[in-house]
N, C-alpha and C positions, 0 to 999 in steps of 0.2 A: 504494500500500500504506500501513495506518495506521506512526503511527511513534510513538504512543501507545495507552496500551490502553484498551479500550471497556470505557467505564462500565456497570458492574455491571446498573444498570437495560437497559442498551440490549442489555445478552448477554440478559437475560431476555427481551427483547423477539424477538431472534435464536431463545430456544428456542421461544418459541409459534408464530412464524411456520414454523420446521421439524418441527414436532408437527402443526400443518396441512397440512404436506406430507407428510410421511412417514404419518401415521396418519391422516388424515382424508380424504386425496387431492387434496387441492386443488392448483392447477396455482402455482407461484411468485408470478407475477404476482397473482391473485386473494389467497392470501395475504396478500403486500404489500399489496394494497389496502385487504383486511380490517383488520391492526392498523395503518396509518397512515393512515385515515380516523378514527378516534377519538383522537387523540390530536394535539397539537401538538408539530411540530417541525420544527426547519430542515430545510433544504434538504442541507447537509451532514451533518446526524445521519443523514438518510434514507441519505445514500448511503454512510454507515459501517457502517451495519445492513446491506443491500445490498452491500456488498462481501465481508461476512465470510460472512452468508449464502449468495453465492454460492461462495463458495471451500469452504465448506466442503461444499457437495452438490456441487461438479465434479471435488471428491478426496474425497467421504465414505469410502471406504472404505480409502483411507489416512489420515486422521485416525482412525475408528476405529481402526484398528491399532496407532497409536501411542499411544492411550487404554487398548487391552488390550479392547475390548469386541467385540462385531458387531455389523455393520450394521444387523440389524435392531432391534439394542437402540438405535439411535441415539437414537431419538426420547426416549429417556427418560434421557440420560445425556448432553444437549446442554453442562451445564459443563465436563465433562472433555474433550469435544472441543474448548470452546474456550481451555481452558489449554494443549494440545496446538497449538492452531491457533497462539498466540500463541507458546509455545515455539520451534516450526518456522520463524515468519517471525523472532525471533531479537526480541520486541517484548517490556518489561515485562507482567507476569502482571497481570490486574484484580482489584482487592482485593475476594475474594468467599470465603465461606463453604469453600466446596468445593474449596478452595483447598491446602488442609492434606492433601488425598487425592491431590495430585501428585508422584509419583515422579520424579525428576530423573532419577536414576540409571536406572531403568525406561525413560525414556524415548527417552534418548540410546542405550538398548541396543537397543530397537526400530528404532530411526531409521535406526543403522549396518547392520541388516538389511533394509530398508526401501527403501534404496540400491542393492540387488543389483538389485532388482524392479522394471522398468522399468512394469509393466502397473500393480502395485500405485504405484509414484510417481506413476501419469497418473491415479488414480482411476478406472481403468476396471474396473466389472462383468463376470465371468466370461462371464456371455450375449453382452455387447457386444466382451470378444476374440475368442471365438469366432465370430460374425457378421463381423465386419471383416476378421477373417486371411482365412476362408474365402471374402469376396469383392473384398477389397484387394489381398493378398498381399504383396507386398515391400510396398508403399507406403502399407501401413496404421499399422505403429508411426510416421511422422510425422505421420499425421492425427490417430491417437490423442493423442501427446504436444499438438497443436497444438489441440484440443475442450478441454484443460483448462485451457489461456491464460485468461488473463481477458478477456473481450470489448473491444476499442476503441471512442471511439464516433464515431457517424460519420451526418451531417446531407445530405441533399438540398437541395441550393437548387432553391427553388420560381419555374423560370422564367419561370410569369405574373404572379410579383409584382415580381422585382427580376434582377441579375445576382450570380452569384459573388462579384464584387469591392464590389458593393453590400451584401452580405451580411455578408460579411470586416468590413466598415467597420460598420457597426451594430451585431455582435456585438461588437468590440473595445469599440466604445463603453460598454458591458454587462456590459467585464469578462471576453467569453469569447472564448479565444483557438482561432485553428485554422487548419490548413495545408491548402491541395490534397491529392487524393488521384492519385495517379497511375494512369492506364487509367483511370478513370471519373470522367468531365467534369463530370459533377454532383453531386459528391459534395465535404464538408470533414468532414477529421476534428477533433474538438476533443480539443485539447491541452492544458485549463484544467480543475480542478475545478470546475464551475460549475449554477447551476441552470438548466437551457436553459428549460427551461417557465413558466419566470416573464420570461422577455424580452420586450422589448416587441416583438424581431422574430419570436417563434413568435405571439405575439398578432395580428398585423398579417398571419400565413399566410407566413410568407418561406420558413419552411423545413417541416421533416418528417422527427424522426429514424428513420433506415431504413441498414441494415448498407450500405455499400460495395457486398457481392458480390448481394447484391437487386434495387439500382439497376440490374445489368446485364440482368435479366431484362424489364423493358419497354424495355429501349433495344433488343433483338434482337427487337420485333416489326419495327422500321424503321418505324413509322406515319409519316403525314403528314396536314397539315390539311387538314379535309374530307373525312378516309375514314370510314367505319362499321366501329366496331371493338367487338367484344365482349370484356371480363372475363368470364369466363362462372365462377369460384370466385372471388371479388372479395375475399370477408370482410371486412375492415372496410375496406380500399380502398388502404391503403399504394403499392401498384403501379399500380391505379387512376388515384388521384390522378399519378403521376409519366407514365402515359402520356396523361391531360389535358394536361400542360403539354409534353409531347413534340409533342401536337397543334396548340399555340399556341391551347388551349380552343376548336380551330371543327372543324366535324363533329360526330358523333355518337356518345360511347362511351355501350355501354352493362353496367352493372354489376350482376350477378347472382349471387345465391346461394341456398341453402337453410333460410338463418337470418336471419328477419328485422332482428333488433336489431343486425346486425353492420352490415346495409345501414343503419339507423337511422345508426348510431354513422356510414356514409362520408357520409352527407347531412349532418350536422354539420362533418365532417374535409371536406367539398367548398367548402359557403361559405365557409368562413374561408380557404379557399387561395385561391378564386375561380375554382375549377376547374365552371366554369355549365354546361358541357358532358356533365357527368355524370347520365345515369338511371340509377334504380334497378328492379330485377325482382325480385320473387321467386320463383323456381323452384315450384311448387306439385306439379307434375306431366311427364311426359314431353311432354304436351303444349308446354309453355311453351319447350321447347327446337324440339319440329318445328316448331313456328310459324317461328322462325328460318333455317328449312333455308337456306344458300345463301347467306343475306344477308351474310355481310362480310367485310371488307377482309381483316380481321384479327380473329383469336380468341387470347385466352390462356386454358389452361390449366393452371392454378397449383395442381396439384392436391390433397388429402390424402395427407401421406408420414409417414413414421416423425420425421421433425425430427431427424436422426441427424446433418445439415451443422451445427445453429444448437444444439448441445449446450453450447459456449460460454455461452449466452444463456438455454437453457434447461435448464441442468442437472439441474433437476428428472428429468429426463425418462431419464435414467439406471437410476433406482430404481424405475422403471414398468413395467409388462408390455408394452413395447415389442416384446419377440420373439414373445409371442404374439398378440401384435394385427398383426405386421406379414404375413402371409397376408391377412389380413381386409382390410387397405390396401392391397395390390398387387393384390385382386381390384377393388376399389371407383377404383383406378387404371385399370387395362384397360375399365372399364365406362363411366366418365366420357369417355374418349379414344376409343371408339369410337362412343357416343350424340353428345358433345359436338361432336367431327369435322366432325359435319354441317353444322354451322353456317357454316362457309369457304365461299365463294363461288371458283367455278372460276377458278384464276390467285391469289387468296390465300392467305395465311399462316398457318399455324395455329402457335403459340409453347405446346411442353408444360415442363412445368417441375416441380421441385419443390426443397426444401431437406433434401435425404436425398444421401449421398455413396455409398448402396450402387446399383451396377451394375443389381440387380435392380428398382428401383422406378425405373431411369433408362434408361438405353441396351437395358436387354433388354426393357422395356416397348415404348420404342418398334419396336424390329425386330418383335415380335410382331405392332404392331399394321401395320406393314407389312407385312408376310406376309399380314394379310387383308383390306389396303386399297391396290389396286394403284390407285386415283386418288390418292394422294399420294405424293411423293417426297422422301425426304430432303436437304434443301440442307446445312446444317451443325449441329453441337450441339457442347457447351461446357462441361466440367464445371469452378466454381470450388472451387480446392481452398485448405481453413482454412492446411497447412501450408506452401500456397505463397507464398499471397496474406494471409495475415492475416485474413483478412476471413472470414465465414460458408461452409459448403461449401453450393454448389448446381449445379443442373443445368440446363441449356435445351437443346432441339430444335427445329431450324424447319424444319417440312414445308410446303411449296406441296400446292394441290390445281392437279391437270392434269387431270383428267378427272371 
């Protein structure tokens, strides 16, 4: 958390980037990209914009409240949220114009009511308690409270280039500090405010930052080198990438999607890990997938979910028409998993996945699609939960095909 407060130019910079989210729709990350390609600036300024930023869309609509306004006026009344935001974490006010339209008193009276409200403290949108009660139930206000934490962050060691402890030692060297993560062997979390992307170990491919609870989803295909193994929703290849080096790079994965620039972008993110074992597909047609019938080992499918586990991360995602999109993605689930299926080879694995903590785009997906696929059976599935583990909520199932 700052422990100073952000220079007046950098709130400015906070409100354009939230007027690109909120009114123009653009996804956070592109945002970011949008005003911090034009502009120079450290590596720590980035992540001061970036922190405030996100705090403020993972509880927007408790900051609005404690501003007096609504949500929807956000976009055009970003100072007053972030005199409030500053208030709130208890940080000097930034010497700014708008300055003078802060109620003190106002606000500490909002605040004391503000307290009552555990829904309104976690920033969560009426659509998203409602959704959650009714498919959580008891154990939805700690996932709630636990989506508005602030994300950890947390590095893959890239097992074809180096080991953990080889890692450890050249990130120190760099200035950046991190610990094991417990339950997942490949995984450190850093504990240093640091630029990771400017190290000479993410240059060199050592690592790949990737949430903790991610990392578990290629380690539950179980591959082994020398099997034929499909990504078959790859995207830019994060999971990809980790079950090359789960392969020890020999065999054959192969990585597919619908978009080509994303598979661009994993052929980029592959040589520099040295992950040689990777092809690329692009999905063009249904054909592209029956050609595959049978063939492998192993298949993941990582499919499109509402991003409901990784709200943390992408908070944006709050303020979106996620409840009306999410029918359209639990049909486009069931359709994938039953075309995509095909592709297991009798006695392989098929790994479904998504980063959604709602039951219905997880565990009832897949009973559905057993109910009309009596060649596969269920071995185990796995849901990570944000307020257990810290880490992103996601889900795995692993069906064998028997027949």
């Amino acid at each position: 958390m700052l422990k100073s407060p952000l220079l007046p130019r950098f709130g400015d910079l906070v409100d354009a980037i939230l007027d690109d989210v909120l009114t123009q729709g653009l996804t956070l990350d592109r945002a970011y990209a949008r005003h911090f390609s034009g502009i120079e600036l450290k590596p720590q300024e980035q992540a001061r914009i970036a922190l405030v930023t996100g705090d403020l869309l993972r509880r927007l609509s408790l900051y609005c409240n404690l501003s007096g306004i609504q949500v929807r006026q956000a976009a055009k009344n970003v100072w007053p949220l972030l005199h409030s935001w500053h208030a709130f974490h208890k940080i000097d006010m930034p010497n700014h114009p708008s300055l003078d339209r802060f109620n003190e008193e106002a606000f500490r009276r909002r605040l004391t009511e503000a307290k009552k409200n555990p829904v309104l403290m976690d920033g969560c949108p009426s659509w998203l308690e409602k959704l959650g009660a009714e498919q959580l139930g008891d154990a939805w206000p700690a996932e709630r409270a636990a989506l508005a934490w602030m994300p950890k962050r947390y590095l893959r060691v890239n097992s074809l280039k180096c080991t953990k402890a080889q890692l450890q030692a050249q990130l120190n060297k760099e200035h950046v500090s991190t610990i094991p993560v417990e339950g997942v062997d490949s995984a450190l979390q850093v504990t240093s405010d640091s630029a990771l992307f400017r190290t000479k170990a993410f240059a060199d491919g050592w690592f790949e930052q990737q949430d903790a609870g991610s990392q578990l989803v290629a380690a539950a295909l179980d591959v082994k080198p020398g099997m034929k193994v499909i990504d078959a929703c790859a995207g830019a290849g994060g999971k990809t990438l980790h079950i090359s080096a789960l392969m020890e790079g020999k065999g054959r994965l192969l990585a597919m999607d619908v978009e080509e620039w994303k598979l661009e972008n994993l052929k980029q993110r592959a040589r520099r890990a040295g992950a040689h074992n990777v092809e690329t597909r692009l999905i063009t047609s249904s054909k592209t997938v029956k050609r595959l019938k049978e063939s492998a080992d192993r298949v993941l499918l990582d499919v499109p979910c509402s991003g409901l586990g990784v709200l943390k991360r992408n908070p944006d995602a709050k303020w979106r028409d996620t409840a009306e999109r999410l029918p359209i993605l639990m049909a486009l689930q069931e359709e994938i998993l039953q075309r995509y299926s095909q592709m297991t080879k009798i006695g392989g694995i098929l790994v479904y996945a998504t980063c959604s903590i709602l039951p219905s785009e997880n565990r009832q997906q897949v009973d559905k699609f057993l109910a009309a696929n009596e060649h596969f059976r269920l071995l185990d599935d796995h849901n990570v939960s944000p307020s257990q583990t810290g880490f992103d909520g996601f889900y795995m199932a692993r069906l064998e095909r028997i027949s």
